[in-house]
C-alpha positions as CSV (number, residue, x, y, z in Angstrom):
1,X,26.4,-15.4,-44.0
2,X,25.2,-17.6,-46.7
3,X,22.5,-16.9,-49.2
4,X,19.2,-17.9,-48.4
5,X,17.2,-20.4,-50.0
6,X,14.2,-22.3,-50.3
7,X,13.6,-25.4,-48.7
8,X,10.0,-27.7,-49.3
9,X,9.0,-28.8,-45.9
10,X,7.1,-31.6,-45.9
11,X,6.0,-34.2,-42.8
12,X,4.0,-36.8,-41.1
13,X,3.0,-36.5,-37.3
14,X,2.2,-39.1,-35.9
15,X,0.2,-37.6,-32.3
16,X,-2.2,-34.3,-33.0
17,X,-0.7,-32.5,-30.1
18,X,2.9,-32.3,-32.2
19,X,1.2,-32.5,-35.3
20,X,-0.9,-29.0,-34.1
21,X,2.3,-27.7,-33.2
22,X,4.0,-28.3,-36.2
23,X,1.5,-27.1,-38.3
24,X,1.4,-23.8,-36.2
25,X,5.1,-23.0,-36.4
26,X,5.2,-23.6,-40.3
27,X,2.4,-21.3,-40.6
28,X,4.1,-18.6,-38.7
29,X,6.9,-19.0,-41.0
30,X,6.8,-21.1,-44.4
31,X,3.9,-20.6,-47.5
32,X,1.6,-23.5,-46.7
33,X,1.2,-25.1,-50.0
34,X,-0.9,-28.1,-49.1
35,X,-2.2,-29.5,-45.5
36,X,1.6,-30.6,-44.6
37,X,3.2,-29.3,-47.5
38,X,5.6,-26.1,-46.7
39,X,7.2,-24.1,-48.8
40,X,10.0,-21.8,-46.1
41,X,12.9,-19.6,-47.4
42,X,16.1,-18.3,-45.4
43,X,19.3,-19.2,-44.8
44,X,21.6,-21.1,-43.0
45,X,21.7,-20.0,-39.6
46,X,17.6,-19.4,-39.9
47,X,17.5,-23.1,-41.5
48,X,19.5,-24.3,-38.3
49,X,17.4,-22.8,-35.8
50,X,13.8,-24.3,-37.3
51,X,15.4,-27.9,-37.2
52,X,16.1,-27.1,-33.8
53,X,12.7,-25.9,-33.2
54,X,11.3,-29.0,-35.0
55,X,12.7,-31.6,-33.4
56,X,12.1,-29.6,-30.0
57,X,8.4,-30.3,-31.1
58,X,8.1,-34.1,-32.9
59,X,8.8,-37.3,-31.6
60,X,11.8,-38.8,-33.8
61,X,10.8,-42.4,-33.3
62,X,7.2,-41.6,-34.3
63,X,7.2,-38.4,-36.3
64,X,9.1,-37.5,-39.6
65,X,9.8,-34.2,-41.2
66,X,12.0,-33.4,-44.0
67,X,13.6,-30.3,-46.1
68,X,14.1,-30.5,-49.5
69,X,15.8,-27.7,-51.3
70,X,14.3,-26.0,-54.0
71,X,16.5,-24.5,-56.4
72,X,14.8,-21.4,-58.3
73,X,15.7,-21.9,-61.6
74,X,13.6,-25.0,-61.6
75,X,10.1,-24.5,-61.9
76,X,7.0,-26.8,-59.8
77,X,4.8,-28.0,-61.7
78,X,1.3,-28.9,-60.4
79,X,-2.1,-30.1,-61.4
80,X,-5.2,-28.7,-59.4
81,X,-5.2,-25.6,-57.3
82,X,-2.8,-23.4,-57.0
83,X,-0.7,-23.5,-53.9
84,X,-0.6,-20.1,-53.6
85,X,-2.6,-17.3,-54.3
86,X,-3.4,-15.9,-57.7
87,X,-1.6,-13.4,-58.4
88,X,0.8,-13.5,-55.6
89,X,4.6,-13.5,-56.9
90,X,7.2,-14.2,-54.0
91,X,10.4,-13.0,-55.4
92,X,13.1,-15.5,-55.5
93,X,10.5,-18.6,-55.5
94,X,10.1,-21.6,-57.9
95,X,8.0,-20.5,-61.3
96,X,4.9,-22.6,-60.8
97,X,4.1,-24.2,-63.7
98,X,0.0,-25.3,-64.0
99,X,-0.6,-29.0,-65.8
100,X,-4.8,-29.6,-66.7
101,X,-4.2,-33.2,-66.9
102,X,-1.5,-35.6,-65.9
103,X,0.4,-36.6,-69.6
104,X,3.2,-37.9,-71.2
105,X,4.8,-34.3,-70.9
106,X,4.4,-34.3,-66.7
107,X,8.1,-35.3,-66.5
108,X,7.2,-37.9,-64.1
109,X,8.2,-41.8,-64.8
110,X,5.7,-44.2,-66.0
C-alpha cells in the first residue's frame, strides 16, 4: 500500500447540479479551504477511487477538476483568513504560514 498524501483539490463546474455535487462529496471527505478549494489526504487506492467518483459526477467537456500534491515539508503560505480553524493542527498537513500583506518576501513572481 502506498503512503498517503495530500492532494489540493481544486475545480470549476460549469452546471450547479454537478457543481452541488461536487462540492458535497469534497465536503464529506477533504478540509474545505476556500469555496472550491480542497485540501484531501489518503493514498493511492483512496486517490483512485475519488477520481472515479469525480468524473462519475462532472461533465469533462464542460467541468474541470484537478489534484495537486502537496508535499509536507513545504509550508502554504496565505494572506487573509485562515483556511482552517484556529487552533486546529491536522497531523501530517502543510505548516500554514500567515502573510499581512502581499511583499517582496511572498515568493510569488513579479
Amino acid at each position: 500500500m502506498s503512503q498517503p498524501q495530500w492532494q489540493l483539490v481544486v475545480y470549476d463546474i460549469r452546471h450547479e447540479k454537478r457543481l452541488r455535487r461536487v462540492h458535497q462529496l469534497l465536503q464529506r471527505c477533504a478540509f474545505a479551504l476556500q469555496a472550491s478549494v480542497f485540501a484531501w489526504h489518503g493514498d493511492y487506492r483512496q486517490l483512485q477511487c475519488l477520481k472515479k467518483e469525480l468524473a462519475r459526477l462532472i461533465d469533462p467537456k464542460e467541468d474541470d477538476v484537478r489534484g495537486y500534491p502537496l508535499l509536507s515539508d513545504h509550508g502554504i503560505i496565505w494572506w487573509g483568513k485562515t483556511p482552517l480553524p484556529e487552533g486546529l493542527h491536522v497531523e501530517g498537513f502543510p505548516t500554514l504560514e500567515h502573510r499581512k500583506h502581499f511583499g517582496q518576501d511572498d515568493g510569488l513572481a513579479h
